[in-house]
NUKE-528915 format. One record per residue (C-alpha): residue number from 1; residue in one letter; chain; y, z, x. Coordinates in nm, 3 decimals, decimal comma. Layout:
N
<pt nr="NUM" rest="a" kette="A" v="Y" w="Z" u="X"/>
...
// end
This chain:
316
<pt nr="1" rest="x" kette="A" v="17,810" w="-3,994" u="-15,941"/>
<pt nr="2" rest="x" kette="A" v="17,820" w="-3,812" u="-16,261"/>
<pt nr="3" rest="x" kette="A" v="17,735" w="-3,444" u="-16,287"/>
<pt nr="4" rest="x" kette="A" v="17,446" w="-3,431" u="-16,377"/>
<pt nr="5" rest="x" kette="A" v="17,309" w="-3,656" u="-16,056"/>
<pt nr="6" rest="x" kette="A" v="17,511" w="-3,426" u="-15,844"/>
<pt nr="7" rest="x" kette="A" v="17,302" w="-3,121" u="-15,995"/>
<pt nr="8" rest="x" kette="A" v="16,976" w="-3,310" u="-15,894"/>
<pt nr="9" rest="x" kette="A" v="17,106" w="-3,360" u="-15,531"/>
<pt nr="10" rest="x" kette="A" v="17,187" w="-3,063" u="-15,434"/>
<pt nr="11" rest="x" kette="A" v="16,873" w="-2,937" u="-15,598"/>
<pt nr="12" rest="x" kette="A" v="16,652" w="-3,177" u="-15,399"/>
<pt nr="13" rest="x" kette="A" v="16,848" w="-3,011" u="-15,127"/>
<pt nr="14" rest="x" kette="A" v="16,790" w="-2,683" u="-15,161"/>
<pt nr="15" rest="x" kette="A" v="16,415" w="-2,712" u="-15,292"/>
<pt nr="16" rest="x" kette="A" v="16,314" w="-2,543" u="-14,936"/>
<pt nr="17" rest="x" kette="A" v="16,555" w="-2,217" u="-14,977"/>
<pt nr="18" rest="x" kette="A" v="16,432" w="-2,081" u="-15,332"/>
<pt nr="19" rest="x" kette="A" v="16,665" w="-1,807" u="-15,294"/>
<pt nr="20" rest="x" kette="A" v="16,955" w="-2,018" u="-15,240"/>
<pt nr="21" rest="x" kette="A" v="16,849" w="-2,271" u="-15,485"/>
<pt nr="22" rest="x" kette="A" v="16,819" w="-1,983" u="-15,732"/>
<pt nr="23" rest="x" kette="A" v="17,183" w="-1,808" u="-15,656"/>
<pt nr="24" rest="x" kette="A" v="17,371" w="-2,136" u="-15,685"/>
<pt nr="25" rest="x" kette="A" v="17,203" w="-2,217" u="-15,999"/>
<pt nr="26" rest="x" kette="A" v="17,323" w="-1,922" u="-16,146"/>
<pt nr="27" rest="x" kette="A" v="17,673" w="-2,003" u="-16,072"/>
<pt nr="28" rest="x" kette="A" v="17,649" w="-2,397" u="-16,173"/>
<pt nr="29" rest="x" kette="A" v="17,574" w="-2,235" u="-16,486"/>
<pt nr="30" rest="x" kette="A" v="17,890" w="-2,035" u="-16,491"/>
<pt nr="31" rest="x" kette="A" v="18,080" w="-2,284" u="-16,313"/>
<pt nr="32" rest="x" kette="A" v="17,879" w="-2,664" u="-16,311"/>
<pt nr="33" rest="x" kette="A" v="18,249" w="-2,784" u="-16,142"/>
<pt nr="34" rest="x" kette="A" v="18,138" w="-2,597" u="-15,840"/>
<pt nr="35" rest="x" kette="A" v="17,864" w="-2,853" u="-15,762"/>
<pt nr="36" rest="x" kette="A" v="18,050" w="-3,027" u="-15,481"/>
<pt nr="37" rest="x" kette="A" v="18,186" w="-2,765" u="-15,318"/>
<pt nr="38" rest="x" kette="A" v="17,817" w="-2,563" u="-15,308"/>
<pt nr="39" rest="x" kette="A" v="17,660" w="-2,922" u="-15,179"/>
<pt nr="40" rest="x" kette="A" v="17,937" w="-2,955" u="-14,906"/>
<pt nr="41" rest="x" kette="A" v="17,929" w="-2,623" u="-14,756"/>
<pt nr="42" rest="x" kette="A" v="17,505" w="-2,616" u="-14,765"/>
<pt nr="43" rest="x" kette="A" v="17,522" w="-2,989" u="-14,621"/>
<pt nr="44" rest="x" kette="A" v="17,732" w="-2,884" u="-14,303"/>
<pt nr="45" rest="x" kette="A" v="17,450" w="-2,593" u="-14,229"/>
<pt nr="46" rest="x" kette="A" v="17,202" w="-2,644" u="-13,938"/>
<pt nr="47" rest="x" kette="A" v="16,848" w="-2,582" u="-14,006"/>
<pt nr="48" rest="x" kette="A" v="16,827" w="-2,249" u="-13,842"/>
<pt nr="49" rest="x" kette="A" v="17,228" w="-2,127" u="-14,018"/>
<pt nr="50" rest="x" kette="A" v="16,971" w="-2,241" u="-14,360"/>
<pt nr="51" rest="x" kette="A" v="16,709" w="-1,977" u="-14,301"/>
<pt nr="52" rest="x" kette="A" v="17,022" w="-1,776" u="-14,235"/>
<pt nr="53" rest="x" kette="A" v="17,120" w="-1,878" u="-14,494"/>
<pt nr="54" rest="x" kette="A" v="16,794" w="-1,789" u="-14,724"/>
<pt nr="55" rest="x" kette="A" v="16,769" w="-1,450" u="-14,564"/>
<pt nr="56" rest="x" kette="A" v="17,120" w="-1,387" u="-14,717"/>
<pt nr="57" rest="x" kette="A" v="16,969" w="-1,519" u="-15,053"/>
<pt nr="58" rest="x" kette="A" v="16,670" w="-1,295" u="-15,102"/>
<pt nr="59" rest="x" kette="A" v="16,852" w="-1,026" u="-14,972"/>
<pt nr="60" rest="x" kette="A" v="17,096" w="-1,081" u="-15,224"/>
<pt nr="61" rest="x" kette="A" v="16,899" w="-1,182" u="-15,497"/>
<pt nr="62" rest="x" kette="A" v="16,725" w="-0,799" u="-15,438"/>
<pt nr="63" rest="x" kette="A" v="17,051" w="-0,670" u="-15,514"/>
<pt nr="64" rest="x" kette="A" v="17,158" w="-0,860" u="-15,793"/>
<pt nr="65" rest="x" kette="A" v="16,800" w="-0,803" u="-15,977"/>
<pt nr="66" rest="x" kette="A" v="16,865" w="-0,905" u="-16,406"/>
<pt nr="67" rest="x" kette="A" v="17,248" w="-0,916" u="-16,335"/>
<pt nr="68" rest="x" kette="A" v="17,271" w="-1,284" u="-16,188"/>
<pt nr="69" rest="x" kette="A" v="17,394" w="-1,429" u="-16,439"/>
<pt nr="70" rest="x" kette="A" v="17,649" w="-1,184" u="-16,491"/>
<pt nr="71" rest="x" kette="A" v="17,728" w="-1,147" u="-16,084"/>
<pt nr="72" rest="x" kette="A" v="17,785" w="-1,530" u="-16,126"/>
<pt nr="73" rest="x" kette="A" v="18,009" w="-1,534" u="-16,363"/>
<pt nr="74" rest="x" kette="A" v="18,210" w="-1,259" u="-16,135"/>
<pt nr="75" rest="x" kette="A" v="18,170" w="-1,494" u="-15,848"/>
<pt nr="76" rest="x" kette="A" v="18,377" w="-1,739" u="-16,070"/>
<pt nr="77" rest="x" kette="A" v="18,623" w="-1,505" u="-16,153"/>
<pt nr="78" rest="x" kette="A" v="18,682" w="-1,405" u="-15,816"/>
<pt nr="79" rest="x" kette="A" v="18,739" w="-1,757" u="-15,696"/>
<pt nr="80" rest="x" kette="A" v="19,016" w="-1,758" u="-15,947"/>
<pt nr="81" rest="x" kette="A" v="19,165" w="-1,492" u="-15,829"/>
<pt nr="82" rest="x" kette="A" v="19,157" w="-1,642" u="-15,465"/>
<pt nr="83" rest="x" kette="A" v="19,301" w="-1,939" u="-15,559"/>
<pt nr="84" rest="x" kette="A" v="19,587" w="-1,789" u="-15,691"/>
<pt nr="85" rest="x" kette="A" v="19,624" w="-1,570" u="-15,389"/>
<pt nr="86" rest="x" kette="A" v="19,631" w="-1,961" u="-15,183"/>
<pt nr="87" rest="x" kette="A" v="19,870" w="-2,095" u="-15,399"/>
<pt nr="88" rest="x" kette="A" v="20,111" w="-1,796" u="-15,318"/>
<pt nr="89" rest="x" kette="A" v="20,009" w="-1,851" u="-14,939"/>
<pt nr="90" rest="x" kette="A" v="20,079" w="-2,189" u="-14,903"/>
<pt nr="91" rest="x" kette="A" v="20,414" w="-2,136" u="-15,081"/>
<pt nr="92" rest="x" kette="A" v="20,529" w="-1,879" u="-14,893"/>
<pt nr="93" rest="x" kette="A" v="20,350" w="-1,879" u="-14,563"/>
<pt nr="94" rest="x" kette="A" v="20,245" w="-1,521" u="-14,589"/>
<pt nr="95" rest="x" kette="A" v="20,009" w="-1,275" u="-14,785"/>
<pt nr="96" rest="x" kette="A" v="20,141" w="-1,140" u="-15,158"/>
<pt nr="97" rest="x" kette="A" v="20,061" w="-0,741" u="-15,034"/>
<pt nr="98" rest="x" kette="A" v="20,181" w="-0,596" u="-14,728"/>
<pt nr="99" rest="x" kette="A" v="20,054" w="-0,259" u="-14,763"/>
<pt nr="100" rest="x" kette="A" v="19,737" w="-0,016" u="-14,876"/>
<pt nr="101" rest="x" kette="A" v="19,968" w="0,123" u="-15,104"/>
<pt nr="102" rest="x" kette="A" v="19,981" w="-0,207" u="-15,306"/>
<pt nr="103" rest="x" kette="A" v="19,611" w="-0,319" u="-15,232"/>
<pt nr="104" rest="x" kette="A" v="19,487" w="0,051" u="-15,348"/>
<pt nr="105" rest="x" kette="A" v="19,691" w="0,025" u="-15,679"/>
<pt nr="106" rest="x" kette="A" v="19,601" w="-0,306" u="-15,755"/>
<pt nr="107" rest="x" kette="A" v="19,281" w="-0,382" u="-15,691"/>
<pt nr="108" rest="x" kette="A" v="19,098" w="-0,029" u="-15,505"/>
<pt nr="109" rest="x" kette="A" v="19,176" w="0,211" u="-15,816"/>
<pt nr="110" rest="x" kette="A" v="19,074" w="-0,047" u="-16,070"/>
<pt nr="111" rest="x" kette="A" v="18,684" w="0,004" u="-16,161"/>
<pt nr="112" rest="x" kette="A" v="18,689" w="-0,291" u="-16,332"/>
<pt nr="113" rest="x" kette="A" v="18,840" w="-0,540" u="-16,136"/>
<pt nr="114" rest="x" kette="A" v="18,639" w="-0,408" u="-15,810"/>
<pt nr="115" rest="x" kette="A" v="18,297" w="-0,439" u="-15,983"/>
<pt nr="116" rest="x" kette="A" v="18,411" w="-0,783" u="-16,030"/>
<pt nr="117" rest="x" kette="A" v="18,547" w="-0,863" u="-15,694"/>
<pt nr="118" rest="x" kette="A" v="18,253" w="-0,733" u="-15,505"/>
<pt nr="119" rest="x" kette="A" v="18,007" w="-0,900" u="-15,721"/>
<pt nr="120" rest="x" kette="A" v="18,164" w="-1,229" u="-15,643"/>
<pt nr="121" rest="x" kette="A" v="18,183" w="-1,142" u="-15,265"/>
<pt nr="122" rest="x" kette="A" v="17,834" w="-1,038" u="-15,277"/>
<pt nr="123" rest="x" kette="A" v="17,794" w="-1,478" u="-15,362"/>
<pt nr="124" rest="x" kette="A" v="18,005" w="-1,577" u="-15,126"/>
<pt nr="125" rest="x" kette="A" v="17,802" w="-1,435" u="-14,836"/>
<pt nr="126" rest="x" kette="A" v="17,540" w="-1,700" u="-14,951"/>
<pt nr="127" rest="x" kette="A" v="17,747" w="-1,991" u="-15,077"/>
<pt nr="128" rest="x" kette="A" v="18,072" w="-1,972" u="-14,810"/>
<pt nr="129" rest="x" kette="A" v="18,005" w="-2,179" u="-14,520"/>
<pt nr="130" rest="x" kette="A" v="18,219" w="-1,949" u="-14,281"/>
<pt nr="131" rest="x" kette="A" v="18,053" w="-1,613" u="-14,441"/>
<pt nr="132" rest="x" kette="A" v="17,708" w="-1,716" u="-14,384"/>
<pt nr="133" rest="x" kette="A" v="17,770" w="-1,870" u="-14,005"/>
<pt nr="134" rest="x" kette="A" v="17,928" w="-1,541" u="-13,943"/>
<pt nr="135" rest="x" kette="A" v="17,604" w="-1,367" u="-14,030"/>
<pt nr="136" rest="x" kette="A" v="17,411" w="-1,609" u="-13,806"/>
<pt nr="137" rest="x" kette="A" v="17,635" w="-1,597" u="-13,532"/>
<pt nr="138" rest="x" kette="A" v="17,597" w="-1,173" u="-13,531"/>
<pt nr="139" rest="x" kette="A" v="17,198" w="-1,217" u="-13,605"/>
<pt nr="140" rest="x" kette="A" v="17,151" w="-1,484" u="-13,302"/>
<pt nr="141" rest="x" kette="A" v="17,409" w="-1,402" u="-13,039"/>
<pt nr="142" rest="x" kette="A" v="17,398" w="-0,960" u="-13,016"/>
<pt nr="143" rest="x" kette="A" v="17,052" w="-0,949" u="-12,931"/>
<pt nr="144" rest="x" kette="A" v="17,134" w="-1,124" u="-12,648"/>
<pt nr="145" rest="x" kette="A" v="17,333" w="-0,909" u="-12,478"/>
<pt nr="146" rest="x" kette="A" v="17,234" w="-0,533" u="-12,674"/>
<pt nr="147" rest="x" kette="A" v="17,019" w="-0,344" u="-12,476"/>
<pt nr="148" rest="x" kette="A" v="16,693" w="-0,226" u="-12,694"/>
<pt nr="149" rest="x" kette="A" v="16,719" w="0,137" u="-12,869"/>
<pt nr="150" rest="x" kette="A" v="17,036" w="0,053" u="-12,905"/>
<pt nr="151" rest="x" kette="A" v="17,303" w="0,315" u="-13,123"/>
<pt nr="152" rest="x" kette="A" v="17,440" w="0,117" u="-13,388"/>
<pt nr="153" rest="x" kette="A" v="17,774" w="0,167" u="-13,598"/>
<pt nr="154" rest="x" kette="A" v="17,900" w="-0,004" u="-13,881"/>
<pt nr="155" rest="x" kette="A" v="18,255" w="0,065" u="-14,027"/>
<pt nr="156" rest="x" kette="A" v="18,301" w="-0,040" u="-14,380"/>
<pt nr="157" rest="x" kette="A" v="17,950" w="-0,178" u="-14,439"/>
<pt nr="158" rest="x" kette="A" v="17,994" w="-0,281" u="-14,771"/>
<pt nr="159" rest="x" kette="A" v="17,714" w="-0,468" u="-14,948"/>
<pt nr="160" rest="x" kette="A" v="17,486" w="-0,369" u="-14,613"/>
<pt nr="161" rest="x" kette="A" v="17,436" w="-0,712" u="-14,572"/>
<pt nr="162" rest="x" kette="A" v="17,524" w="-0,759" u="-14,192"/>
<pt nr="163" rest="x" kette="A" v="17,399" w="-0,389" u="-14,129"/>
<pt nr="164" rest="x" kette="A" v="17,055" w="-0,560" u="-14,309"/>
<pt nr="165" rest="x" kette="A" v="16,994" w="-0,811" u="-14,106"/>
<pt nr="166" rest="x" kette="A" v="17,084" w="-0,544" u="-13,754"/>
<pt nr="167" rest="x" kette="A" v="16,784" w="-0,311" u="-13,899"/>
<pt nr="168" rest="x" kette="A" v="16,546" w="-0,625" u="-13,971"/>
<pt nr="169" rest="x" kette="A" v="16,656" w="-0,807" u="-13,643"/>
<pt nr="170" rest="x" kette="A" v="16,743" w="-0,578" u="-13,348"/>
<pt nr="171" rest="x" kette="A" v="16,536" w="-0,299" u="-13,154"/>
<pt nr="172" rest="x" kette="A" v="16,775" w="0,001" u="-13,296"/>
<pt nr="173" rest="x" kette="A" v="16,700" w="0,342" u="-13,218"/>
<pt nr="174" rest="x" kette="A" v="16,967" w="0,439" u="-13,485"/>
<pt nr="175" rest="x" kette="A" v="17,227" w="0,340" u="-13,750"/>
<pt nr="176" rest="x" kette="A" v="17,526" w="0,499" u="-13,917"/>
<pt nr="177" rest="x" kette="A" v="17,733" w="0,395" u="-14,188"/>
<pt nr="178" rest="x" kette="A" v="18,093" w="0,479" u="-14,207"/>
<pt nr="179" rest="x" kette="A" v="18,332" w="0,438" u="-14,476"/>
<pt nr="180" rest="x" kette="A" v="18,665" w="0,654" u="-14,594"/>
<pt nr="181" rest="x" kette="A" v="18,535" w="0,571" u="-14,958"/>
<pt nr="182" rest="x" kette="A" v="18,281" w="0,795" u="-15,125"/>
<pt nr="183" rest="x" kette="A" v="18,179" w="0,561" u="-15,366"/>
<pt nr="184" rest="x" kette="A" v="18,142" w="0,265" u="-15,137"/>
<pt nr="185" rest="x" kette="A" v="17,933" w="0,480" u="-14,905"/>
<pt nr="186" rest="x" kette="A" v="17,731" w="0,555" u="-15,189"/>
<pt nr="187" rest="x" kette="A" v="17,709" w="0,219" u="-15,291"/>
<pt nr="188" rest="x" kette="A" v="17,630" w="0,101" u="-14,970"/>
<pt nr="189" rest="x" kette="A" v="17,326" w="0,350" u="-14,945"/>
<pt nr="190" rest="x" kette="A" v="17,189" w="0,223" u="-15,275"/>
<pt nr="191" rest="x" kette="A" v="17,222" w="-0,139" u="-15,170"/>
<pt nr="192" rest="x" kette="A" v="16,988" w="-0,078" u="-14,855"/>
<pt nr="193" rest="x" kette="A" v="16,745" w="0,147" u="-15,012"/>
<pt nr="194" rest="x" kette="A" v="16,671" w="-0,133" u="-15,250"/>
<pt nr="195" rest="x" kette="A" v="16,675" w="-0,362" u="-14,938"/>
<pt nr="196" rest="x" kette="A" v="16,409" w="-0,085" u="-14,805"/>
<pt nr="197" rest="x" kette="A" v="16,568" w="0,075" u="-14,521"/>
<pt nr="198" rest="x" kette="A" v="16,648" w="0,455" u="-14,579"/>
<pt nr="199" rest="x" kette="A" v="16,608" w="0,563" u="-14,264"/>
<pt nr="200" rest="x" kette="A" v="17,055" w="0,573" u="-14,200"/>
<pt nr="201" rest="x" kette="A" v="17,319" w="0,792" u="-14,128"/>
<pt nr="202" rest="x" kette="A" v="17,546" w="0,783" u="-14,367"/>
<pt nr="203" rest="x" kette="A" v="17,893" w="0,916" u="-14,378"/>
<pt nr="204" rest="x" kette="A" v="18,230" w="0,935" u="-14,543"/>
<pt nr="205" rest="x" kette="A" v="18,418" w="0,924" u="-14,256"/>
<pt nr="206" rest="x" kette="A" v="18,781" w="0,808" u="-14,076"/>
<pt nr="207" rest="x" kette="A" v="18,754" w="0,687" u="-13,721"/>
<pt nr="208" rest="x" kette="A" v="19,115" w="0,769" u="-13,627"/>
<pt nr="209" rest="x" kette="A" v="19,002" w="1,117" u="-13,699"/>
<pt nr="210" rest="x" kette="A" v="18,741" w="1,094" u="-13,438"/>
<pt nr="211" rest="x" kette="A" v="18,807" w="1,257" u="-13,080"/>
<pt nr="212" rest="x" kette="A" v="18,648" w="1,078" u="-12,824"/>
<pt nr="213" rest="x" kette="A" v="18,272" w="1,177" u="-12,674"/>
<pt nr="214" rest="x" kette="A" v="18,260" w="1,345" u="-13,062"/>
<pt nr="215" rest="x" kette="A" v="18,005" w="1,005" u="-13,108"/>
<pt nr="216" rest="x" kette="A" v="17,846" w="0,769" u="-12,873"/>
<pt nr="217" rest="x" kette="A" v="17,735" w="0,407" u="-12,962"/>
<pt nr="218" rest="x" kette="A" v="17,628" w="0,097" u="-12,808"/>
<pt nr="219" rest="x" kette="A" v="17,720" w="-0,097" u="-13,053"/>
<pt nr="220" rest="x" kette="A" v="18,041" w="-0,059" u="-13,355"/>
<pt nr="221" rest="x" kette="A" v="18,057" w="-0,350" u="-13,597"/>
<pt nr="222" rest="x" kette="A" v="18,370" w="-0,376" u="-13,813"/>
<pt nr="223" rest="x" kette="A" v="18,270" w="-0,735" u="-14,021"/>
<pt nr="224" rest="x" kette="A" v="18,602" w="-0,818" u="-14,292"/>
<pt nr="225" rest="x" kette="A" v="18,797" w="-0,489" u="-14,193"/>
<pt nr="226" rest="x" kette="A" v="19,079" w="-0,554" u="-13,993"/>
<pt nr="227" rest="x" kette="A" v="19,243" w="-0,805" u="-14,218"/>
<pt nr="228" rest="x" kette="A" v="19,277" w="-0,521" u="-14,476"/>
<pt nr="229" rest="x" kette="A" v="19,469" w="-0,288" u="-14,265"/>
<pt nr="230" rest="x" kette="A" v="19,871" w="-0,286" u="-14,215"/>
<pt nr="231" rest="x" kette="A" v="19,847" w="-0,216" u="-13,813"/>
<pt nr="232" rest="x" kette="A" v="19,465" w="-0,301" u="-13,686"/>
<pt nr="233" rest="x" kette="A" v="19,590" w="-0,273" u="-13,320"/>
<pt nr="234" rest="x" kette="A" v="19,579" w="0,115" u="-13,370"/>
<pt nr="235" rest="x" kette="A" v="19,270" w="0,119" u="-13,541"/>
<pt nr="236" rest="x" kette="A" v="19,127" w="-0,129" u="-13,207"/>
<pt nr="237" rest="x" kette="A" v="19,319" w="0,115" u="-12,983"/>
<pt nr="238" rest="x" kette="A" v="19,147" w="0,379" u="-13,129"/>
<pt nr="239" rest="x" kette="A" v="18,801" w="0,209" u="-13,157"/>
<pt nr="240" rest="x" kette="A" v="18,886" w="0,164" u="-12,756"/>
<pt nr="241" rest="x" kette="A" v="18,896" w="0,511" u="-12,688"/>
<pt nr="242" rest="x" kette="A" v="18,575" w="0,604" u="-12,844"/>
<pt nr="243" rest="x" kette="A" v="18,398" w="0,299" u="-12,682"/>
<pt nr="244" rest="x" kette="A" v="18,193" w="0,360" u="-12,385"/>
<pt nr="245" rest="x" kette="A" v="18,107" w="0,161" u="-12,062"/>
<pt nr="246" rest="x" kette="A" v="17,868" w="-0,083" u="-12,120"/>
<pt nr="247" rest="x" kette="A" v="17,855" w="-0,054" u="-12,517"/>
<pt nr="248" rest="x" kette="A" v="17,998" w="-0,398" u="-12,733"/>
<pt nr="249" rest="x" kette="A" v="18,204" w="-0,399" u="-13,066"/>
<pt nr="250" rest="x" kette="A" v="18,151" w="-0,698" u="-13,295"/>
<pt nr="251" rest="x" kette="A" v="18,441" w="-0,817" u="-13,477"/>
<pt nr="252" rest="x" kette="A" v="18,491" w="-1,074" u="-13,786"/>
<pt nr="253" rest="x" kette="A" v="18,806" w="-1,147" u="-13,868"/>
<pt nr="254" rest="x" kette="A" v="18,949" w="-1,391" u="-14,140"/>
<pt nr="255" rest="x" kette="A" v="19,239" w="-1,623" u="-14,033"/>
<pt nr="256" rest="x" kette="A" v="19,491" w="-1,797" u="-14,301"/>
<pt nr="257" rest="x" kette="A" v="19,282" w="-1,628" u="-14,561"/>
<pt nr="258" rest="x" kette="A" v="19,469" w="-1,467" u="-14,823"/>
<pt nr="259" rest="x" kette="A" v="19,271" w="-1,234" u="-15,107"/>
<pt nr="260" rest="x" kette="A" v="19,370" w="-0,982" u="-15,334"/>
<pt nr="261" rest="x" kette="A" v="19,370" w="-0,726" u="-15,052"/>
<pt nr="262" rest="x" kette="A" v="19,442" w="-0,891" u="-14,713"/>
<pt nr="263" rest="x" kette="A" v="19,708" w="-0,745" u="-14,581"/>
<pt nr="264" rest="x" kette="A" v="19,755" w="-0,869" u="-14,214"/>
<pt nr="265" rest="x" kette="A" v="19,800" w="-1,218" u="-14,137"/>
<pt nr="266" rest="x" kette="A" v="19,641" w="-1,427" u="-13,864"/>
<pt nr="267" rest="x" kette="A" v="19,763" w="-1,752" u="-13,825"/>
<pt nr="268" rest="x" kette="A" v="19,547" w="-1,856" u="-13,496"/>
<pt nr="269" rest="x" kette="A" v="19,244" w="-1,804" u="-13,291"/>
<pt nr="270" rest="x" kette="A" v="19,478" w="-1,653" u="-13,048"/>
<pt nr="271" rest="x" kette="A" v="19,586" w="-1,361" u="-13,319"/>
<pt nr="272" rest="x" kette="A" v="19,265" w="-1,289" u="-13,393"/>
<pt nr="273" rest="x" kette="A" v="19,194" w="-1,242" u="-13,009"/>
<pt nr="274" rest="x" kette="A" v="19,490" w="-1,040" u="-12,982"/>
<pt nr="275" rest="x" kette="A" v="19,341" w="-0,794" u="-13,199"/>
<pt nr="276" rest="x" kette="A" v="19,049" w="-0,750" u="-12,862"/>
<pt nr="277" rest="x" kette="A" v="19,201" w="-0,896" u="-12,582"/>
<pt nr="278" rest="x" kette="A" v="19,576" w="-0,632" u="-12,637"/>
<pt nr="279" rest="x" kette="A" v="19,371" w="-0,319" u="-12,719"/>
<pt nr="280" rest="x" kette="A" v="19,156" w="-0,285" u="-12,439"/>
<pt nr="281" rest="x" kette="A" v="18,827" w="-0,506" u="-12,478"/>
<pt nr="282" rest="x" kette="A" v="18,692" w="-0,823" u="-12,288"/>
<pt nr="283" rest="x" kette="A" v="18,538" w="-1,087" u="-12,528"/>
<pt nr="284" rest="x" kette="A" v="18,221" w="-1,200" u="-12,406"/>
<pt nr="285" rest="x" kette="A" v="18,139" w="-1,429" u="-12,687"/>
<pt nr="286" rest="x" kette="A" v="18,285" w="-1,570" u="-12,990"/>
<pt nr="287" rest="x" kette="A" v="18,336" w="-1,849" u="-13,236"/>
<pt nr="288" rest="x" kette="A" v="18,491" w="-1,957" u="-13,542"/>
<pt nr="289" rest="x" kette="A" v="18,390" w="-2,106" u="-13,879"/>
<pt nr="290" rest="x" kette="A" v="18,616" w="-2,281" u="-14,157"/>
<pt nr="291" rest="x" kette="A" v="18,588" w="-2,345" u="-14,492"/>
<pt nr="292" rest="x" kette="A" v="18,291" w="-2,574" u="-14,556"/>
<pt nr="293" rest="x" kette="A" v="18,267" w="-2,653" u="-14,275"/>
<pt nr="294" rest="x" kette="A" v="18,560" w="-2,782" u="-14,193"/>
<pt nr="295" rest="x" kette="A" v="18,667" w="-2,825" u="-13,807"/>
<pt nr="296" rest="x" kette="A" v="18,865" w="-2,591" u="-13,639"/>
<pt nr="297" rest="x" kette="A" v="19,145" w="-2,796" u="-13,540"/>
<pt nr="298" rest="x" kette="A" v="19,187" w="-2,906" u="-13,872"/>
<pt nr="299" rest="x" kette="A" v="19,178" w="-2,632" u="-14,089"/>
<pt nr="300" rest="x" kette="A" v="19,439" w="-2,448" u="-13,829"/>
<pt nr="301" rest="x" kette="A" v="19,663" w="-2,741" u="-13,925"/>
<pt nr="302" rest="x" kette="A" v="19,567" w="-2,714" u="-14,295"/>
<pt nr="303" rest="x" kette="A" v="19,545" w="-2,336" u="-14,273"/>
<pt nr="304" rest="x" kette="A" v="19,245" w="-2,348" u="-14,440"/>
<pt nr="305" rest="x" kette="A" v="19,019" w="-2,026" u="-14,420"/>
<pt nr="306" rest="x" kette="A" v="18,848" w="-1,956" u="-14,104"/>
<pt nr="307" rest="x" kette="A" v="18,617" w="-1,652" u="-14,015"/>
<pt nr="308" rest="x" kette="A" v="18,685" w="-1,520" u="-13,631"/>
<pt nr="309" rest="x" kette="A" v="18,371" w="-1,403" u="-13,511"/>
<pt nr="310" rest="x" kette="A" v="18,393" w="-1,217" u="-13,149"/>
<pt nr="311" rest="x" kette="A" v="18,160" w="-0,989" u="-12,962"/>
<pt nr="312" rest="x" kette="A" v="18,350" w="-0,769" u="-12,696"/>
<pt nr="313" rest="x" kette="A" v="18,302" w="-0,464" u="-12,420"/>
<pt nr="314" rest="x" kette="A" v="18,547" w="-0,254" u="-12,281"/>
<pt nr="315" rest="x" kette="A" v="18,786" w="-0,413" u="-12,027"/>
<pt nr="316" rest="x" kette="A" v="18,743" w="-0,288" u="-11,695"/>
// end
């Protein structure tokens, strides 16, 4: 099939999700190569992970406004740089950094390449099979077991994305935004005004510097954090200690995923459980998403990318 055929399919695929069908056009015409890969990881979607899916689109699409095209071509160039970071992996079986040293000099002090980077991340929450079931999992599976008026926390919120689809979705009585960065904060804030949700606590803030009772919630979301700390088991300890009967902490973790700024490596569903299951917390529900799609069992073998996705409460 030549490219041009493989365009029109995954067109006629995506003619119900105009958002989605919109954001991958943008990057087929940055990166037309990318058709198969877009058309696999959409194909392996169920019908509801789709409106997920288009949710994450318009959302997206709100904060992208005239820069697509240019957000695209960031999407590209942040592939790039992930594929080098693989190549690395899969040569030498671990990560290139190993501390926030490295990751801040590299890639956190550099304006440039971080307006880059998070533009293409801000894609890949649409276009990633495992980013976009992680996002469904959170939006079908917490409001399940979170009582209503629930007290909600978010740790490193980033695009707002997840913290979106919590203020849309759940029966909160309030939500907070912490980050240690200014800027992101800031950027964070911007991101879900333009979403239209204002009403947030926002903070520049360091949970390790938090004392117990000093903030109650019933629910403390840490999406694509971990994995950029050296030790996460002290930040989970920590977490522990400010976690009170009854409330839940939802967790996304990459496995075998190396980036320009992952810095601890988990190599198996169990390591990623470790990081609940050793620091205090009972998981009450979880699963786990690959690449495209790709089963579990097979991408652990391959050690293709897989996003942990586990809701816990404190162990008794």
């Amino acid at each position: 099939m030549n490219q041009n055929a493989k365009t029109a399919q995954l067109n006629s695929f995506l003619d119900p999700f105009p958002a989605t069908k919109e954001i991958a056009g943008a990057v087929l015409r940055a990166w037309p190569e990318h058709n198969d890969f877009i058309l696999k990881s959409m194909s392996e979607r169920s019908p509801e992970l789709m409106q997920t899916t288009e949710t994450l689109a318009s959302a997206a699409l709100l904060l992208a406004g005239s820069k697509i095209d240019r957000i695209a071509t960031h999407y590209r160039w942040t592939c790039d740089r992930l594929r080098d970071e693989e190549l690395f992996f899969h040569r030498e079986g671990r990560y290139r950094l190993s501390t926030f040293a490295e990751a801040n000099e590299e890639v956190y002090s550099n304006a440039a390449y971080m307006e880059k980077y998070m533009d293409g991340l801000l894609f890949s929450q649409v276009l990633w099979f495992n980013h976009a079931a992680s996002c469904h999992f959170f939006l079908t599976t917490t409001p399940k077991i979170l009582p209503a008026k629930s007290r909600y926390l978010e740790i490193g919120p980033g695009h707002g994305l997840m913290m979106y689809l919590a203020l849309r979705e759940f029966d909160l009585d309030f939500a907070t935004a912490w980050d240690l960065s200014a800027v992101s904060i800031e950027q964070t804030k911007h991101a879900l005004s333009l979403l239209g949700f204002d009403n947030i606590n926002f903070g520049v803030r360091d949970i390790m510097e938090l004392s117990p009772g000093e903030a109650e919630f019933d629910l403390i979301v840490l999406s694509e954090i971990l994995e950029h700390l050296e030790d996460p088991m002290i930040a989970m300890r920590h977490i522990r200690s400010l976690t009170t009967e009854g409330a839940y902490v939802f967790v996304n973790v990459p496995i075998n995923s190396p980036s320009p700024d992952h810095l601890y490596l988990m190599q198996t569903l169990d390591d990623a459980r470790a990081l609940l299951t050793e620091t205090g917390f009972k998981i009450v529900a979880e699963d786990f998403y690959a690449t495209k799609g790709t089963p579990i069992d097979k991408a652990l073998r391959r050690k293709v990318s897989i996003s942990a996705c586990m809701l816990a409460t404190p162990a008794v």
